[in-house]
C-alpha positions in Angstrom: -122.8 -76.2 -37.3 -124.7 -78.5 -34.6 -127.9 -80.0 -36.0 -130.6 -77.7 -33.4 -132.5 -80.5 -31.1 -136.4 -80.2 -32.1 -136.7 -83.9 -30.7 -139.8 -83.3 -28.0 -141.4 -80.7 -30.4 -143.0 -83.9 -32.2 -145.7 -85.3 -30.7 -144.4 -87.9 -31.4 -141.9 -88.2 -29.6 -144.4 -87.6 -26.6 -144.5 -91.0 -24.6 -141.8 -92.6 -26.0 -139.3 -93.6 -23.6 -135.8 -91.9 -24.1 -133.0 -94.0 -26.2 -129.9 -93.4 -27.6 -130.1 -93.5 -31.3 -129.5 -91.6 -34.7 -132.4 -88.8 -34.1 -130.7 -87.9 -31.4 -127.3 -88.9 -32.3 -127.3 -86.1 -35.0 -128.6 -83.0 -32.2 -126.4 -84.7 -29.3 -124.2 -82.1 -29.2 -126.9 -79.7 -29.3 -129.1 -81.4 -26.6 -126.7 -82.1 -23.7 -125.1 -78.3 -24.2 -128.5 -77.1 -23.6 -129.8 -79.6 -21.3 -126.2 -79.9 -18.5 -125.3 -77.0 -16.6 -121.5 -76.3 -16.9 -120.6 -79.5 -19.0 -118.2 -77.6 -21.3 -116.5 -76.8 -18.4 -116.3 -81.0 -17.0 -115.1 -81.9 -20.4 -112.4 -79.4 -20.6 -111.0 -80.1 -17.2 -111.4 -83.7 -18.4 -108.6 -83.1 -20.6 -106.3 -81.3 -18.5 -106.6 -83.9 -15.5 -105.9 -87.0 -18.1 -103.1 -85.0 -18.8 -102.1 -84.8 -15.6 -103.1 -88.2 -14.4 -102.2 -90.7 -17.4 -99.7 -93.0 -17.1 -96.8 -94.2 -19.6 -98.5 -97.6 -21.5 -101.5 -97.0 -19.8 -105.0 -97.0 -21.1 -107.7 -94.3 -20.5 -111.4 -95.2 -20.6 -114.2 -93.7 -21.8 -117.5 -95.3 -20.5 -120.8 -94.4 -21.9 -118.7 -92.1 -24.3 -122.0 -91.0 -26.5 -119.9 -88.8 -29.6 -117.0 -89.2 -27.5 -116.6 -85.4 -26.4 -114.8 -86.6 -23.4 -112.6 -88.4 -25.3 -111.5 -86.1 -27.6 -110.7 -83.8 -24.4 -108.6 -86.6 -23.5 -106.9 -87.1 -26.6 -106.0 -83.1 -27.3 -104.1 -83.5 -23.9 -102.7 -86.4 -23.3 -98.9 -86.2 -24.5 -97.7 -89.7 -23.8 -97.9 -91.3 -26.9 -97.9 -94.9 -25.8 -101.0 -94.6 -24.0 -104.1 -95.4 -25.6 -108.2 -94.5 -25.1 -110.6 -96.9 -25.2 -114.1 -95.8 -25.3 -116.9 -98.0 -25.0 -120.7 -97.3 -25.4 -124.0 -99.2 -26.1 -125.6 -97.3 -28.9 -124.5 -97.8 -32.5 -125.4 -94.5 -34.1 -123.4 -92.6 -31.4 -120.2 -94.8 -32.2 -120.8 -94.6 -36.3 -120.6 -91.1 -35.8 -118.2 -90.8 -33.2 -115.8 -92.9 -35.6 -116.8 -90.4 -38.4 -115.5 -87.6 -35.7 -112.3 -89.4 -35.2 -111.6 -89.5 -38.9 -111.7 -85.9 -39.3 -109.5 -85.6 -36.0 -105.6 -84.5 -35.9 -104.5 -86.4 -33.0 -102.4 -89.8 -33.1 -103.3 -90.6 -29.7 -105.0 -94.3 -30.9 -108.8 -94.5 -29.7 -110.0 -98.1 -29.9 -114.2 -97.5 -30.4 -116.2 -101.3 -28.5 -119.8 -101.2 -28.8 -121.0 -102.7 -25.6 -122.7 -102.4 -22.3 -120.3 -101.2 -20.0 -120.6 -103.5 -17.3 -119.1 -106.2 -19.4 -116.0 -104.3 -20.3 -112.8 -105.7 -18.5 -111.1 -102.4 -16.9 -107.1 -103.5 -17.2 -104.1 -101.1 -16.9 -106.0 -98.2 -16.8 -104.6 -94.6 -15.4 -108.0 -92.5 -16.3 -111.2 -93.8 -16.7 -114.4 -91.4 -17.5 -118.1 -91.9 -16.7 -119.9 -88.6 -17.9 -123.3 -89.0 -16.8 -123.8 -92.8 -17.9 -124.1 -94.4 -14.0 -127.3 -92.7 -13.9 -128.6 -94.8 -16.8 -127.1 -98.5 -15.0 -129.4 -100.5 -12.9 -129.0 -99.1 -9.1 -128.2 -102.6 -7.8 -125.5 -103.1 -10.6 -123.3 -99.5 -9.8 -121.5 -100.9 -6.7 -119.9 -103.6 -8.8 -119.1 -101.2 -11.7 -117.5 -98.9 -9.5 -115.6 -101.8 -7.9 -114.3 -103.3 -11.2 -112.8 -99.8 -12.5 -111.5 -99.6 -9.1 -109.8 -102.7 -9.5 -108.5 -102.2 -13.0 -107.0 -98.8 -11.9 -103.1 -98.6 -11.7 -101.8 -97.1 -8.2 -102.4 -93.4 -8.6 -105.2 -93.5 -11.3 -108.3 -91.7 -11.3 -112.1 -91.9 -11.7 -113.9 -89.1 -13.1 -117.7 -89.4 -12.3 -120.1 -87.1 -14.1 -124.0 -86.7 -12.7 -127.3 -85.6 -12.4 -128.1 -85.4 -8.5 -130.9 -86.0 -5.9 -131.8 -84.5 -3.1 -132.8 -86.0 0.3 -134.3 -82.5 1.5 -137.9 -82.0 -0.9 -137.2 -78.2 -0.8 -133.9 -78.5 -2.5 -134.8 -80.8 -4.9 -137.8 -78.7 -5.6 -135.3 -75.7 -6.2 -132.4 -77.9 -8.0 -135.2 -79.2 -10.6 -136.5 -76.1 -11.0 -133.5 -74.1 -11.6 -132.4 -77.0 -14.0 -135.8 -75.9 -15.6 -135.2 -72.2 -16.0 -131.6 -73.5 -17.1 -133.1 -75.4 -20.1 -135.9 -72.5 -20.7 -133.1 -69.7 -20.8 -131.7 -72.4 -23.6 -134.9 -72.0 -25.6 -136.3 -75.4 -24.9 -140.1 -74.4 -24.6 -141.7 -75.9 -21.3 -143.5 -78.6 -23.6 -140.4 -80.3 -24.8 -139.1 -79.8 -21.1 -142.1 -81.8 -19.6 -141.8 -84.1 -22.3 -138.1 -84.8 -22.4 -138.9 -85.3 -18.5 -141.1 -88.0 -18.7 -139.5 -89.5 -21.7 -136.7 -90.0 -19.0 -138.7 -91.3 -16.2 -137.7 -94.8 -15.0 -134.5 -94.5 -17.0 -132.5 -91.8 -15.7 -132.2 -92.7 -11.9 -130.3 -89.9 -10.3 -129.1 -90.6 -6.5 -127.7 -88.1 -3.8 -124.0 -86.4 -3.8 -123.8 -88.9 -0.3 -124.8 -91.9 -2.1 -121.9 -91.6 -5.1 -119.0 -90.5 -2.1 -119.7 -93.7 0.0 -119.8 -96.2 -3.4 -116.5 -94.4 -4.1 -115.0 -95.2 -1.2 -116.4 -98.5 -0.3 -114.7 -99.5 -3.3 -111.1 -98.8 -1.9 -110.3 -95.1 -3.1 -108.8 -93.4 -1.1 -111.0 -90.4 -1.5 -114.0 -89.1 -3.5 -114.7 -85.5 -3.6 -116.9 -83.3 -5.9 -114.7 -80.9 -7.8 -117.9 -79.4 -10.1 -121.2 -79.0 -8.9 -124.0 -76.4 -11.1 -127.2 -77.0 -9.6 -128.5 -81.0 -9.9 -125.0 -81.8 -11.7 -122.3 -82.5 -10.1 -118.7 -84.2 -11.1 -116.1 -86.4 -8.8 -113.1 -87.0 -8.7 -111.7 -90.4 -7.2 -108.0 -91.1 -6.2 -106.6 -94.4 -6.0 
């Protein structure tokens, strides 16, 4: 049974900026159910398009991969056995207990676990690599290299799939977006206190851009197309040919 997400209930959890570790490593699956519109439904297609995209000897990649939900998507549906996932994240307690998942896990598919910023990852031989809302959390100015390295460590054929939170250029639909994203959350039982509070805990670190701004990165970096296959209100998901 998930461990319920009470985080922003405790005042004091009322200014501090948002971070990744083992308070909210233990009600992440919790949380991000309740907090992203449709993201059961991007993780299980996830799994099918790895399967349908991964490549004999190739490597899949995770990025950002939290308690590696995507991962295990990918590795419940992948059927080529020499293939491998490696999946890569910054925060400790979300890899310790991501490992502790992959213990209790049937598949063989091998999952290699690097803790590490994922701008210094090397991207090589890769068929499928994964960013599920993790760009939003880079630098702006260091996402157009990012996107260029997977690009360039992407066999012919291979895919990007790019999970995020949107913006909006026009005020009234991001004034509409955020607010349905708010009756989204309240209709999960978040109260509108831990709402404002999760919000501001976020501020300055989750930098969402617009659906335009991911599409031309995408293609500036050489693929060959870039198209949102998922969107439920500010959270959308793209897929990227090579």
């Amino acid at each position: 049974m998930k461990e319920k997400d009470l985080i922003y209930l405790n005042p004091v959890n009322q200014t501090s900026p948002f971070k990744f570790d083992d308070t909210v490593a233990k009600v992440f699956p919790d949380m991000i159910i309740r907090s992203v519109p449709g993201y059961s439904t991007i993780i299980s297609a996830i799994g099918l398009l790895a399967a349908k995209f991964v490549q004999p000897a190739s490597v899949c990649y995770d990025l950002g991969c939290s308690l590696g939900a995507a991962t295990f998507s990918m590795r419940h549906h992948i059927v080529e056995n020499d293939c491998k996932i490696i999946a890569v994240d910054n925060s400790k307690a979300m890899l310790q207990r991501c490992q502790e998942l992959i213990f209790q896990d049937s598949s063989s598919i091998n999952v290699e676990l690097i803790e590490s910023d994922i701008r210094d990852i090397n991207i090589e031989n890769a068929s499928v690599v994964v960013i599920n809302f993790t760009l939003q959390f880079i630098p702006i100015n260091d996402r157009q290299s990012l996107i260029n390295k997977i690009y360039q460590g992407l066999l012919p054929g291979g895919i990007l799939i790019l999970s995020e939170k949107l913006a909006f250029t026009d005020p009234a639909q991001q004034s509409l977006q955020t607010e349905m994203h708010h009756l989204f959350k309240k209709a999960n039982g978040y109260s509108e206190l831990e709402i404002s509070r999760k919000r501001t805990a976020l501020e300055n670190i989750l930098i969402p851009e617009t659906l335009e701004q991911h599409q031309q990165r995408l293609l500036a970096s050489g693929f060959n197309s870039a198209e949102v296959w998922f969107q439920y209100f500010n959270f959308a998901s793209f897929l990227a040919l090579k």
